[in-house]
C-alpha positions in Angstrom: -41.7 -5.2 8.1 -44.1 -7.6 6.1 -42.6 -10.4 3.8 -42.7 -8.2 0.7 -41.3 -5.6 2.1 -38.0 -7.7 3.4 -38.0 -9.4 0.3 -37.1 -6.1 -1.6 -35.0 -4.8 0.2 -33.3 -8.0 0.2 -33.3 -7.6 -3.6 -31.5 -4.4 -2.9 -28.8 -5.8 -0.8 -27.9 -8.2 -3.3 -27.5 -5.9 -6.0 -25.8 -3.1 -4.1 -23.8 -5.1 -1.6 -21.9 -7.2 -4.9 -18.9 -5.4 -4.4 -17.9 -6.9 -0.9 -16.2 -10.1 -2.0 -14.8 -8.6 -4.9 -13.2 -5.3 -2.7 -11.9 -8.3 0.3 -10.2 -10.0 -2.3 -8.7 -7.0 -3.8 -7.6 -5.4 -0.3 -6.1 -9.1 0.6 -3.6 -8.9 -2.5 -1.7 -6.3 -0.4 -2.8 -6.7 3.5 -2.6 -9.9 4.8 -4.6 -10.9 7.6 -6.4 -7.9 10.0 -9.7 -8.9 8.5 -10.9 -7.3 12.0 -9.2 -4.4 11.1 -10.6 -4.3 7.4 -14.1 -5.1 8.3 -14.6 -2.8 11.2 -13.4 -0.2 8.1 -15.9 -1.2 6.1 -18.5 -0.7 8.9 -17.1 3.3 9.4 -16.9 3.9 5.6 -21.0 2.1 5.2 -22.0 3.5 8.4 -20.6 7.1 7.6 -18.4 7.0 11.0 -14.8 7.8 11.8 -12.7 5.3 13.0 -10.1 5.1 15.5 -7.4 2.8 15.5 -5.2 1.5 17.9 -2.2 -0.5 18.2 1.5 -0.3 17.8 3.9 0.7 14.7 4.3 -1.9 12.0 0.7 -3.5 12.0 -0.1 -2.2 8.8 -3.0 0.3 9.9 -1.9 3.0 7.5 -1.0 0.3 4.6 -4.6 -0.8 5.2 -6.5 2.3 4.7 -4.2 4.0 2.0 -5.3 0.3 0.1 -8.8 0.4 1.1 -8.6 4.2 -0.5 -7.3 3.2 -3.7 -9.6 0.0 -4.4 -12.7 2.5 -4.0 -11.5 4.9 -6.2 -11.3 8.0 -3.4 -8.8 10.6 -2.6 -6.9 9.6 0.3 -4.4 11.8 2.4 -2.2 11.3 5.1 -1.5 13.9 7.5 0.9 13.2 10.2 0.3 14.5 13.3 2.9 16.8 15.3 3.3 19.1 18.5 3.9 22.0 15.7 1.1 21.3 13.5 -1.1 24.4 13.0 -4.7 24.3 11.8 -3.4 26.1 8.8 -1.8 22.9 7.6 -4.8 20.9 8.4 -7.9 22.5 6.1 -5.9 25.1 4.2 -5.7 29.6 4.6 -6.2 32.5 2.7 -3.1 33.6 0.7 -2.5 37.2 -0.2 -2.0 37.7 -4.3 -0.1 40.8 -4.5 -0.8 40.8 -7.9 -4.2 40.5 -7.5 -4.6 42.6 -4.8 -6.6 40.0 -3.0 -6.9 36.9 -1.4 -7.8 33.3 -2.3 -8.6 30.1 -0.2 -5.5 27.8 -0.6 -7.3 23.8 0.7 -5.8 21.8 3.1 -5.2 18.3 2.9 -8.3 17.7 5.2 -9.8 18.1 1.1 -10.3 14.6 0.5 -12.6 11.4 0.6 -10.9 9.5 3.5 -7.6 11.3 5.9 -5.5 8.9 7.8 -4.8 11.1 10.8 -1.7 9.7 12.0 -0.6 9.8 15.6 -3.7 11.9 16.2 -2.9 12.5 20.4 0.1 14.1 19.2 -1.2 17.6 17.8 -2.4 20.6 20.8 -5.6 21.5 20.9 -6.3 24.2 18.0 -6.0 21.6 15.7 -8.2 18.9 17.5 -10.4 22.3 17.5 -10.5 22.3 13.3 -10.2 18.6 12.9 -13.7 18.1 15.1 -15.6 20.5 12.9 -14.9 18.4 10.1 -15.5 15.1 12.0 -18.7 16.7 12.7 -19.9 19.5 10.8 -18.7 17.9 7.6 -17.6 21.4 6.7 -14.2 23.7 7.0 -14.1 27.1 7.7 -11.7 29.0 6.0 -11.2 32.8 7.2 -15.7 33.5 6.9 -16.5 31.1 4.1 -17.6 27.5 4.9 -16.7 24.8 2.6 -18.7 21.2 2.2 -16.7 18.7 2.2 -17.3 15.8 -0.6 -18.7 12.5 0.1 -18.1 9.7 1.3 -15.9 11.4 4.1 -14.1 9.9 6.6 -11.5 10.2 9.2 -9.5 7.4 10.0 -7.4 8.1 13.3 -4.2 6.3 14.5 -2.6 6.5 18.2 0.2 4.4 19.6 -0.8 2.6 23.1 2.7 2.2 24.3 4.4 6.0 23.7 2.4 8.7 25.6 5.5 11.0 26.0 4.7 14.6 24.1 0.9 13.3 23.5 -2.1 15.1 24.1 -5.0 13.7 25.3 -7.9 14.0 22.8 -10.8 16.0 24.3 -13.9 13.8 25.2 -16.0 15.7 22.9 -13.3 14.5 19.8 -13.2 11.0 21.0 -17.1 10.6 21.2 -17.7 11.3 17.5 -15.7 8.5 16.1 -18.5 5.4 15.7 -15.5 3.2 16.6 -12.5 2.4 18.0 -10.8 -1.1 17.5 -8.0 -2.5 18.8 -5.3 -3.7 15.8 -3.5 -6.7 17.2 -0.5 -8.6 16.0 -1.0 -11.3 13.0 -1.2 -15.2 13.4 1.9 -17.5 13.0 1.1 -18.4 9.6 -0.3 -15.0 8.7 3.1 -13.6 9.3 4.8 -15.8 7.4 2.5 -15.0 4.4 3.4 -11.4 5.1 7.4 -11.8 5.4 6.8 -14.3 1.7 5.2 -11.1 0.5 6.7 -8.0 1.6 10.5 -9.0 2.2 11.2 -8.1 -1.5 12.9 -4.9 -3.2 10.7 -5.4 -6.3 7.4 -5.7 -7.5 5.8 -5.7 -4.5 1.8 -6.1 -4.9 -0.3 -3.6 -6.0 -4.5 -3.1 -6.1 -7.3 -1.6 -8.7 -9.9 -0.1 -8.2 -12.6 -1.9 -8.2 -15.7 -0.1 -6.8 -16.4 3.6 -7.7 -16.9 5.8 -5.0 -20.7 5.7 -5.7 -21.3 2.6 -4.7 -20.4 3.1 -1.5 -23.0 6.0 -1.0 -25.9 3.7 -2.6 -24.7 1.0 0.0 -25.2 3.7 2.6 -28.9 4.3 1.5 -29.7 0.7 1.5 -28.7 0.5 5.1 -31.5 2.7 6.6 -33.8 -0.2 5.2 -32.3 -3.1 6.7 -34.6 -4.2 9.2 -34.1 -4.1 13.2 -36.6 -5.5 15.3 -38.0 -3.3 18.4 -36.8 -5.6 20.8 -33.5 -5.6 19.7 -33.9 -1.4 19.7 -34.6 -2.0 23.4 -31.7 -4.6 23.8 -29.3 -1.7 22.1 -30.4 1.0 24.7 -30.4 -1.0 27.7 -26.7 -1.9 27.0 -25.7 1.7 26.8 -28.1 2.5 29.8 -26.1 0.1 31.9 -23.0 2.1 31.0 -24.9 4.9 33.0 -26.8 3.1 35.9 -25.4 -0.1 36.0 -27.9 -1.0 39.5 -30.7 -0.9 37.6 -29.5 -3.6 35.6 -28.2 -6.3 38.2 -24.4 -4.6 37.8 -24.6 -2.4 41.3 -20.6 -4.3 41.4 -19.8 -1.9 38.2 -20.7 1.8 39.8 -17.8 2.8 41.6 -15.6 1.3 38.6 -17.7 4.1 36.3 -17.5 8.1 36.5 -19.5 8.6 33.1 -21.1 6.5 30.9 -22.0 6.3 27.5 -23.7 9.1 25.3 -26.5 8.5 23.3 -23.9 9.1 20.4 -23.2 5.4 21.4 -26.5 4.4 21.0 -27.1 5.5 17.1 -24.1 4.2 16.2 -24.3 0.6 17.7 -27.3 0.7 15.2 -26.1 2.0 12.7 -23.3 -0.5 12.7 -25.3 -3.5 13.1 -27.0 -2.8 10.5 -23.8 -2.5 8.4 -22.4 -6.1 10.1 -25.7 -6.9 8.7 -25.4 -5.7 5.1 -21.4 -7.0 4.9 -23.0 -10.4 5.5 -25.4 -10.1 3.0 -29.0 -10.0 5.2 -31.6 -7.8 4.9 -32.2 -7.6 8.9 -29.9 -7.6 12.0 -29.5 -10.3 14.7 -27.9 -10.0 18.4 -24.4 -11.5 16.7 -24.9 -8.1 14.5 -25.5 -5.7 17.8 -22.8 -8.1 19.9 -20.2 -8.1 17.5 -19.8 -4.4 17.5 -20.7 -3.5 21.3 -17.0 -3.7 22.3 -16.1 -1.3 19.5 -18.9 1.5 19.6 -18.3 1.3 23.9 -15.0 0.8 24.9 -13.6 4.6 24.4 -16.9 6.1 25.5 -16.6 4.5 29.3 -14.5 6.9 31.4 -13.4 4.7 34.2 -13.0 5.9 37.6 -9.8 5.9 39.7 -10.8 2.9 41.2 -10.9 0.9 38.1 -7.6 2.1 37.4 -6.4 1.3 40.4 -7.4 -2.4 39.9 -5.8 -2.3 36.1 -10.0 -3.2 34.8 -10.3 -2.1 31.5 -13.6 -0.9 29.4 -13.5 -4.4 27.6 -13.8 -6.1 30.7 -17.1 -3.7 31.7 -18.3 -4.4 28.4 -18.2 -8.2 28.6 -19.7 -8.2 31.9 -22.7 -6.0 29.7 -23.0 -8.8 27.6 -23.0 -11.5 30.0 -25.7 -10.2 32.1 -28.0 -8.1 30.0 -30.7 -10.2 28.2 -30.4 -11.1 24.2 -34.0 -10.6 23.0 
């Protein structure tokens, strides 16, 4: 990319990425602390990913995305997972008019800008079945008519580490199409003290506005594809997924029997794709190793299935992934 070049687009990132402070600020009225969580959002909703979130009840996951929703000006929907959930009640049917004599398309929930599937592991397969079309198709099929669904779109799942008991496990072909899945931890000392200040109230608890129209979140998306990554960091990007697969041809012969399957090459587009939206949060008009670093964890860790082996010795994908890291070359 020559110097003119960089320098317009960087002219573009400044005038499309002038919302970021503005949407943090208005986000942190109401969630306090997770800026992780929040960011990582951000990434999936530039990025045009679906998220995955785990951690345990209370953390505010679905407080975050439901304010995230309304600050952006989107329609947002919450669909709680259960064992009795039928596809039906995830994109919609076709009702009968008697009057009529004929039937017409009644839309599910799955209608709407960004879904907060919550407690995804615990509906059966049929409705994984639906809810992956839409993941990936970005299209519902309703009896033999296909419906688009409207951009931006994005599913933002939620499972619970701790309670497995009447889960199902999410098919690998489900859990590879989400660009990431983060880990939502606990809050700091004082970051919990803000929150009890806040929230441990019967009354006029805080509220957002929206502050950034739905638009500018799919011009953001366009300026991404010009962010600039350099070739060796293209080659950095796909030797760390490589590793995932033959991990003796990069120095990590230790790491094979602790890895049945590695990563897809769905890992691969995304880790750039999310870079380069670490890059444009920050403002930069080209992406660094922090950028591709930053995010390896999150675009990895639920695409490494671990052998028994590793299970056996309780070593997680976080640990593989930091091992990555340490021994793979930063360009």
């Amino acid at each position: 990319m020559s110097t003119f070049d960089l320098v317009a687009v960087n002219e573009r990132i400044a005038r499309e990425s002038g919302f970021i402070e503005h949407l943090l600020e208005e986000i942190g009225k109401v969630v306090i602390g997770q800026q992780y969580m929040i960011e990582r959002l951000l990434i999936g909703l530039l990025g045009g990913g679906h998220v995955l979130l785990e951690g345990v009840p209370g953390l505010a996951k679905t407080l975050t995305v439901s304010t995230l929703a309304r600050t952006i000006g989107t329609h947002f929907q919450r669909i709680q997972f259960t064992p009795d959930l039928l596809p039906a009640d995830l994109i919609g049917t076709l009702v009968y008019n008697p009057k009529e004599m004929e039937y017409f398309v009644k839309k599910g929930p799955i209608f709407a800008n960004l879904i907060l599937a919550d407690e995804i592991n615990r509906a059966p397969a049929k409705v994984q079945s639906a809810l992956l079309e839409a993941m990936q198709e970005r299209q519902v099929t309703i009896g033999e008519t296909t419906f688009p669904l409207e951009e931006p779109f994005l599913v933002l799942a939620t499972q619970n580490p701790i309670e497995q008991e009447g889960t199902y496990p999410l098919p690998e072909a489900q859990v590879d199409r989400f660009m990431l899945k983060i880990k939502v931890g606990y809050p700091l000392r004082e970051e919990e003290l803000r929150i009890m200040r806040t929230m441990a109230r019967t009354q006029e608890k805080p509220s957002v506005q929206q502050v950034v129209p739905a638009e500018a979140i799919l011009r953001a998306r366009a300026v991404l594809d010009a962010i600039y990554i350099d070739e060796r960091l293209e080659q950095y990007i796909v030797d760390l997924v490589m590793a995932t697969r033959h991990p003796a041809e990069y120095r990590l012969a230790e790491l094979e029997p602790l890895i049945d399957f590695g990563a897809s090459p769905r890992a691969t587009i995304y880790l750039n794709l999310a870079a380069r939206a670490h890059a444009f949060l920050r403002h930069r008009a080209f992406v660094t190793p922090e950028d591709v670093r930053a995010l390896a964890p999150d675009v990895l860790r639920h695409r490494l299935a671990l052998s028994y082996e590793a299970e056996a010795e309780s070593i997680t994908p976080e640990e593989i992934i930091a091992r990555l890291l340490h021994t793979i070359e930063v360009p």
